[in-house]
C-alpha positions in Angstrom: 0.0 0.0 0.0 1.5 3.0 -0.9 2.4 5.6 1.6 2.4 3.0 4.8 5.7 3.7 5.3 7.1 5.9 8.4 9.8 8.1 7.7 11.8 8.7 11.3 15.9 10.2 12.4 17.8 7.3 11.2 20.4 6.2 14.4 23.6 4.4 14.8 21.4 1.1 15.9 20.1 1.8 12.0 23.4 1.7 10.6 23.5 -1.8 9.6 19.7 -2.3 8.3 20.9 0.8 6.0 23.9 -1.1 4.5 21.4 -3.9 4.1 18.9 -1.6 2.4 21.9 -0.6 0.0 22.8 -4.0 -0.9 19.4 -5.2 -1.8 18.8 -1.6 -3.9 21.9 -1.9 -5.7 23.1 -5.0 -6.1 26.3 -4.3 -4.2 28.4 -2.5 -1.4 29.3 1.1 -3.1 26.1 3.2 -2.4 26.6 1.6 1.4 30.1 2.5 1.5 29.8 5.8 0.7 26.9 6.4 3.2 29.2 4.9 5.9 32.4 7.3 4.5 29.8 10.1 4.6 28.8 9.4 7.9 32.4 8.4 9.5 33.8 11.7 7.9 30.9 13.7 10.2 29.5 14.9 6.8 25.9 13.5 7.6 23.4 16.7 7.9 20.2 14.9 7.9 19.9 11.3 7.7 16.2 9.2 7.5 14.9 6.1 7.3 11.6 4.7 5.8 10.1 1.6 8.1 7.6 -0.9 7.2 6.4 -2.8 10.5 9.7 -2.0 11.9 12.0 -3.2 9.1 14.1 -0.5 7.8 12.6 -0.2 3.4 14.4 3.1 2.7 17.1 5.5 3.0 18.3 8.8 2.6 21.4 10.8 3.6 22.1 14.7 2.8 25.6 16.0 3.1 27.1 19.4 3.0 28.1 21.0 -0.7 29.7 24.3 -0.7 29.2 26.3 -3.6 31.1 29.6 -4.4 29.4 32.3 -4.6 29.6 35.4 -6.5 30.5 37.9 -3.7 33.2 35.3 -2.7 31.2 33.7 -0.1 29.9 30.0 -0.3 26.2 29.2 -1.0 25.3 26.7 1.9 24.5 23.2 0.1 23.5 19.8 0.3 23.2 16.8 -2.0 21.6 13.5 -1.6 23.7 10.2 -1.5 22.0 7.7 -3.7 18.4 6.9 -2.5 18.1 3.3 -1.8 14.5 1.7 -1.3 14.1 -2.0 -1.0 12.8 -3.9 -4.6 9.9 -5.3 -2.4 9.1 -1.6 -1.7 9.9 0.4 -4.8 7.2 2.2 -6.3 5.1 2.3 -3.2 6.0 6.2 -2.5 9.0 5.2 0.4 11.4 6.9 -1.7 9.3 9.8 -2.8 8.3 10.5 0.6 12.2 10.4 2.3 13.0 13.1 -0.7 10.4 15.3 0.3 11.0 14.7 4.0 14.5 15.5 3.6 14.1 18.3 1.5 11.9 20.0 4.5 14.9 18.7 7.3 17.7 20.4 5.0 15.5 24.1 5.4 14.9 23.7 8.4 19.1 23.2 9.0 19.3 26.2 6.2 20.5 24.9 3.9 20.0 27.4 0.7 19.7 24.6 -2.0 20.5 21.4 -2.7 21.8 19.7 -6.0 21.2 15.9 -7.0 23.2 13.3 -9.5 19.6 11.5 -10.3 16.9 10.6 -12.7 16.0 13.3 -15.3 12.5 11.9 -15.4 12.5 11.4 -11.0 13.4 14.5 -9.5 12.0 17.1 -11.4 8.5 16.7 -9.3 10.7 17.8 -6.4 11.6 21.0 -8.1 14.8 20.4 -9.1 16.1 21.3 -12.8 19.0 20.9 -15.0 18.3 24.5 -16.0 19.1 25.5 -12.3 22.6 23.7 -12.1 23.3 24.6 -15.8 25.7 27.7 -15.0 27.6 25.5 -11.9 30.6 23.8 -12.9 30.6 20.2 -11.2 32.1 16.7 -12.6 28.7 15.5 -13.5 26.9 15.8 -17.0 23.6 17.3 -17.3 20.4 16.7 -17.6 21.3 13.9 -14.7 23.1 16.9 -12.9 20.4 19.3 -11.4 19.6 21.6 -8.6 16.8 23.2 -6.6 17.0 26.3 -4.6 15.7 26.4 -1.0 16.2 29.8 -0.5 14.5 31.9 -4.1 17.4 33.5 -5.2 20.5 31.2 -3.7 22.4 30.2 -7.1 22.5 33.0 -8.6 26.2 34.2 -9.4 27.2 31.1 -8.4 29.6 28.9 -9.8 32.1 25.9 -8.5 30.4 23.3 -6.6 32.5 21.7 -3.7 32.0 17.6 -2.5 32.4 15.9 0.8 36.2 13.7 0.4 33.7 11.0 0.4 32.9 11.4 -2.6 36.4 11.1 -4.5 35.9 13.9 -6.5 37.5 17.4 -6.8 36.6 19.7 -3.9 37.5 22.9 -5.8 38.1 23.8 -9.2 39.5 27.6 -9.8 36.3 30.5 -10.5 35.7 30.6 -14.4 36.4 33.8 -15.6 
């Protein structure tokens, strides 16, 4: 049934039901390895679970992005880690509903906007666009590569988009002039 899913604070007695959720999402360790290097790093700004009659069925993990702003100043971010629901679960809404959850937890921590490495045909009913990352300059391709503003206004001017170590990418590339 869709929607019977909770959505609570994911804690460290979680931790392994998440790697497990990961696993059976993905078809290997990666996506739970990250979360866990995320996490370990002290990275983690908001972090939920979906639970079906106490099992955990779905995950989500923000962490911080920096972005450079135009006055030299960076825009407060966050990105998702990959967004693992259970096969048994998918297309029931748990994954929809930890987005939108999440999404509300990173405003109330702040958090100006947040940009996603996802499905072109997924997230846009969460408001993000490839049209609002298309001026950042990231190591991701577009239209996969797209952003939302929390805060009307936020991206505007800016530019570079900073990652968590985690994530094994640059941290910071020069300002385009």
């Amino acid at each position: 049934m869709p929607g019977a899913e909770s959505i609570r604070a994911a804690a460290p007695a979680d931790f392994e039901s998440i790697r497990h959720v990961n696993r059976a999402a993905f078809g290997r360790e990666d996506e739970g390895a990250l979360v866990d290097r995320i996490r370990g790093d002290g990275d983690a700004i908001v972090e939920l679970i979906a639970v079906d009659a106490e099992d955990t069925v779905g995950h989500i993990l923000f962490g911080p992005r920096a972005i450079d702003g135009p006055d030299g100043k960076a825009v407060p971010a966050t990105a998702p880690a990959p967004v693992p629901v259970r096969p048994s679960h998918q297309h029931r809404g748990a994954g929809a509903a930890l987005i939108q959850h999440g999404l509300e937890a990173c405003r109330a921590r702040d958090a100006a906007a947040v940009i996603v490495l996802g499905h072109p045909d997924y997230y846009p009913r969460f408001g993000f666009s490839a049209a609002a990352a298309s001026h950042l300059r990231a190591p991701f391709s577009r239209p996969a590569f797209m952003a939302l503003e929390l805060s009307p206004g936020a991206l505007r001017g800016a530019r570079n988009v900073r990652y968590a170590a985690a994530f094994g990418v640059w941290h910071r590339l020069p300002l385009a002039n």
